[in-house]
N, C-alpha and C positions, 0 to 999 in steps of 0.2 A: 220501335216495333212493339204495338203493343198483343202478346199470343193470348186474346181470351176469346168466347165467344160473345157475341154481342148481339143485340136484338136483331133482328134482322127486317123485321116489319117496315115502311115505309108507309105513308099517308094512304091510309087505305080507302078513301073516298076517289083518288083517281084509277082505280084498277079495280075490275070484276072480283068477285071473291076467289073465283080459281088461280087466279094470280096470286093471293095477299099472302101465302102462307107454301111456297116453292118446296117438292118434295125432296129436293134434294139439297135445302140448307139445312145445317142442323136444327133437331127440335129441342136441344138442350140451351136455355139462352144463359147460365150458369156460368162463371169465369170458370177454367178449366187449369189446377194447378198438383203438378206431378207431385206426390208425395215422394220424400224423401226415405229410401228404404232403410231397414235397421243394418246392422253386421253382420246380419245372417246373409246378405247379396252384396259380397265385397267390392261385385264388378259393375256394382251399377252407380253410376254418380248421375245426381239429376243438377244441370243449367239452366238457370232460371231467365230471360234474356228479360230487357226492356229498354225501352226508350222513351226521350223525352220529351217527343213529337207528340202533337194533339191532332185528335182524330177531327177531321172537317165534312163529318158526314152530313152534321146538321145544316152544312151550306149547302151541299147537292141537292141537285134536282133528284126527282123516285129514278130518273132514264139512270142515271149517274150511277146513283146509290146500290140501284139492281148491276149496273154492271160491276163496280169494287165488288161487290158479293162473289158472283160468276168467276171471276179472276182471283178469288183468294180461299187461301188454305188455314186464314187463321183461325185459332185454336182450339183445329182437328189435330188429332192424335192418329200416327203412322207407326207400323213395325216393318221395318225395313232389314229382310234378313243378309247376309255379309255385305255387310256396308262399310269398310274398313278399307276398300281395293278397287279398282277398275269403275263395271260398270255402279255398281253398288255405290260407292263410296260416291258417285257424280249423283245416284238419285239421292239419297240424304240431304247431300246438299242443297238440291234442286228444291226438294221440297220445303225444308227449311227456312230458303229462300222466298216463298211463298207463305210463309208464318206457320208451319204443321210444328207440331211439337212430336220428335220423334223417340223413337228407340229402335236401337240397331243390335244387333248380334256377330260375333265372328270365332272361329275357332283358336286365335292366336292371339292368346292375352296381349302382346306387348302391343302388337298393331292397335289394339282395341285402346288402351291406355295411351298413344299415343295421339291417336282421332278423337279420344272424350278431352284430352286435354288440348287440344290444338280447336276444337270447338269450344271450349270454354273460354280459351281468350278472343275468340272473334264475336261472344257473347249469344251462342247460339243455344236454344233449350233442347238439351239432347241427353239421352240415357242410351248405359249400353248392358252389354251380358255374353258370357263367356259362352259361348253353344258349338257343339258340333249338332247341326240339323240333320246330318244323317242316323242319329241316335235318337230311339222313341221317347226313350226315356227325357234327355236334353231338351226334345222339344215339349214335351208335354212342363219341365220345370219354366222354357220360354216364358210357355204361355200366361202360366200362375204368375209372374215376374211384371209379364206386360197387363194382365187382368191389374195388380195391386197397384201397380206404378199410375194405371190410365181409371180407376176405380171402376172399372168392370166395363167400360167401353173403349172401343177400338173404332176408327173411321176408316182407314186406310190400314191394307196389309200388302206388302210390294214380297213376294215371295221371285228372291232372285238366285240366289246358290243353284248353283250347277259345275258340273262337270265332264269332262271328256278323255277318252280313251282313244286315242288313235290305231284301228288295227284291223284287219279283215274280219269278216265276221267268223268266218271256221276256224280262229285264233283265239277266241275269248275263252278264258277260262272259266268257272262258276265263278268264281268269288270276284273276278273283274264285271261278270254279267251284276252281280250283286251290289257291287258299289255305285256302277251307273243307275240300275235299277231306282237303289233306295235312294240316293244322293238327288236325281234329277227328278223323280215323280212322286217315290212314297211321302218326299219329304212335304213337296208342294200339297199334296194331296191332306198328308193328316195335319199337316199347320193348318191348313184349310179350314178343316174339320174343328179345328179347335177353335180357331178364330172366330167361327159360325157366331155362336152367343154372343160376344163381342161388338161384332160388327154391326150385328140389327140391334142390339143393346144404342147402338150407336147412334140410331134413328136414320141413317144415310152411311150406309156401308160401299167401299171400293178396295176390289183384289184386282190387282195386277203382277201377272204370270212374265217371268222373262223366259219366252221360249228360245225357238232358230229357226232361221231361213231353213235348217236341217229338216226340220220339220214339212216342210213343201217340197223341197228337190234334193235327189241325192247327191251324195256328197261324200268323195273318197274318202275309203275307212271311216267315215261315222254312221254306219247302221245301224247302231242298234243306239248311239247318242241322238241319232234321225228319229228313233223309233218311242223315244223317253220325249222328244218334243213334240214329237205328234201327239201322244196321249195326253201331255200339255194342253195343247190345243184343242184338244174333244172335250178335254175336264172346264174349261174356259168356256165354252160354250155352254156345257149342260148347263154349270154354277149360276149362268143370266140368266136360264130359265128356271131353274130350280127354286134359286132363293131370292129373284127376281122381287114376291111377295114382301120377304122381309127389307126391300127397298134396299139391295144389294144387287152392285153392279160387279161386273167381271171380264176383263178385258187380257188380252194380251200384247207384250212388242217381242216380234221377232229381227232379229239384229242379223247383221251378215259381219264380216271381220271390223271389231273394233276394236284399237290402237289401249289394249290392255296389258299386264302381265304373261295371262292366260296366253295369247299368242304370238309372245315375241321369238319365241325358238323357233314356230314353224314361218315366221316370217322375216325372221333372216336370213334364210334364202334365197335370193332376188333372183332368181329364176323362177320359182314357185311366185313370188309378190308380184312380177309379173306376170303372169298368169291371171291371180285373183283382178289384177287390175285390167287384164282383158276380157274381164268376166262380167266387169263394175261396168253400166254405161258411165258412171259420173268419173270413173276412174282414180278413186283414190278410195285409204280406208276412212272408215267413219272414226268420231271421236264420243267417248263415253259423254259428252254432256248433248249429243244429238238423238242420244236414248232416252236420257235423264228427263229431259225437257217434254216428251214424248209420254212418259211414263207421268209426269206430275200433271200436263192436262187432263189424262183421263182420272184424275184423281179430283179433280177441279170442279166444280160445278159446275162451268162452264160445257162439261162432256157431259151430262144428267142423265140426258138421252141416247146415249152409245153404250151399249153392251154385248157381249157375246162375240166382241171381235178381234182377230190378230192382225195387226199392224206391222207389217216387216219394217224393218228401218239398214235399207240393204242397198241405197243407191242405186236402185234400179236392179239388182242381180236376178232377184229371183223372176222376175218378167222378161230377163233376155232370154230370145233366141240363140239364132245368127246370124250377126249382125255387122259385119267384117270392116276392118276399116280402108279397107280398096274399094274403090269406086270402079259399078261396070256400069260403061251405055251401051 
């Protein structure tokens, strides 16, 4: 596996010139290699990955050679916030998987130290950093962190942290209003913000939002966690047309219950889990790498042309009616 960028051009005599030069591969054709930070950022270790494999682009046909292109994420640079756990820790993966050179964040040192070294032996290039995202301050050190580490360009930014409050809405307290608040949108919002330079720095910028099916239909006791993904999903949309120019795409997935941490208490009640499953046409819950997968196409080249949109990844829930499973003639 080798993470650099490489030319991307292809025999430019059989393609129009609008072809020869695709807006959404990178325009940096420079090997791309993290720097290794000093001791002032204890928490960041950088993996260097490689392999011994030789690339066979120069046998492919240009059909060939433009598709590897469209299908791969090599070495584009991703910040991938709590990626230590659930759905997170599957996008990492995912993308890595497709050659992205990333860096992750999480608020719990040991998790974080146990994922940077459990990625280091399966030889994957990854960096990580101590962050609580809901602190302005934390995220603005992120950024400086991700800016040094990526030397001023960012391709991919997968802004996933989130959180939930289970409770009626005339029960919220301020300070419970204020942790959904900043946890689930200030934070998407000003990483956003920050990421901005970055990612057109980048020449082909991709933000992907993990919102919720919450977001589209209600959903006992999460109003106002409904109400942090809908703004989600309005910000997702402006972002494709707003910064659209700086050849920045902005997409979202909205997920319905997947098989994480986050909802193993309210899902061990099999009265309730059935319930959600009569809810699922496909009738079971999803699994974080049917997010993950979802999340790294639109990171992909191969998605160029898709922006400004949320993707449920919900098993069919958020389009059921009623739909009963008795049959009337």
């Amino acid at each position: 596996m080798n993470l650099s960028i490489g030319n991307t051009a292809t025999n430019s005599s059989n393609f129009p010139a609008i072809f020869q030069n695709p807006s959404f591969l990178p325009r940096n054709n420079s090997s791309i290699t993290p720097k290794i930070l000093s001791n002032s950022h204890p928490k960041t270790l950088i993996i260097t990955a490689s392999s011994n494999s030789s690339s066979n682009n120069n046998q492919n046909t240009p059909t060939n050679s433009s598709r590897d292109h469209r299908w791969s994420l090599s070495g584009m640079t991703a910040l991938v916030t709590g990626g230590t756990r659930g759905i997170g820790l599957a996008i990492v993966e995912e993308l890595l998987g497709f050659g992205a050179i990333v860096h992750t964040c999480a608020r719990n040192e040991v998790e974080l130290d146990n994922c940077l070294k459990s990625w280091e032996n399966q030889g994957f290039n990854v960096s990580g950093s101590v962050c609580d995202v809901s602190s302005w301050e934390q995220r603005e050190k992120l950024l400086d962190t991700v800016s040094s580490v990526f030397y001023g360009k960012l391709n991919i930014l997968v802004n996933n942290v989130g959180t939930n409050i289970r409770k009626p809405i005339v029960h919220f307290t301020p300070q419970e209003y204020s942790t959904l608040m900043t946890t689930n949108f200030e934070s998407v919002f000003h990483l956003s913000q920050l990421g901005h330079p970055l990612l057109k720095a980048s020449g082909c910028g991709s933000i992907v939002f993990v919102s919720s099916v919450s977001g589209f239909v209600s959903l006992k006791s999460m109003s106002l966690q409904g109400a942090t993904k809908g703004a989600i999903n309005q910000l997702t949309r402006s972002l494709a047309c707003e910064w659209a120019k700086d050849n920045i795409r902005s997409n979202a997935v909205a997920p319905w219950y997947i098989k994480t941490t986050m909802v193993e208490k309210v899902l061990s009640n099999e009265d309730y889990l059935e319930e959600v499953y009569s809810r699922t046409p496909l009738c079971r819950l999803g699994d974080p790498a049917e997010v993950s997968s979802l999340v790294a196409f639109l990171c992909l080249p191969a998605s160029a042309y898709i922006t400004g949109q949320i993707i449920c990844v919900d098993g069919g829930m958020s389009v059921n009616g009623f739909y009963p499973k008795m049959d009337f003639q």
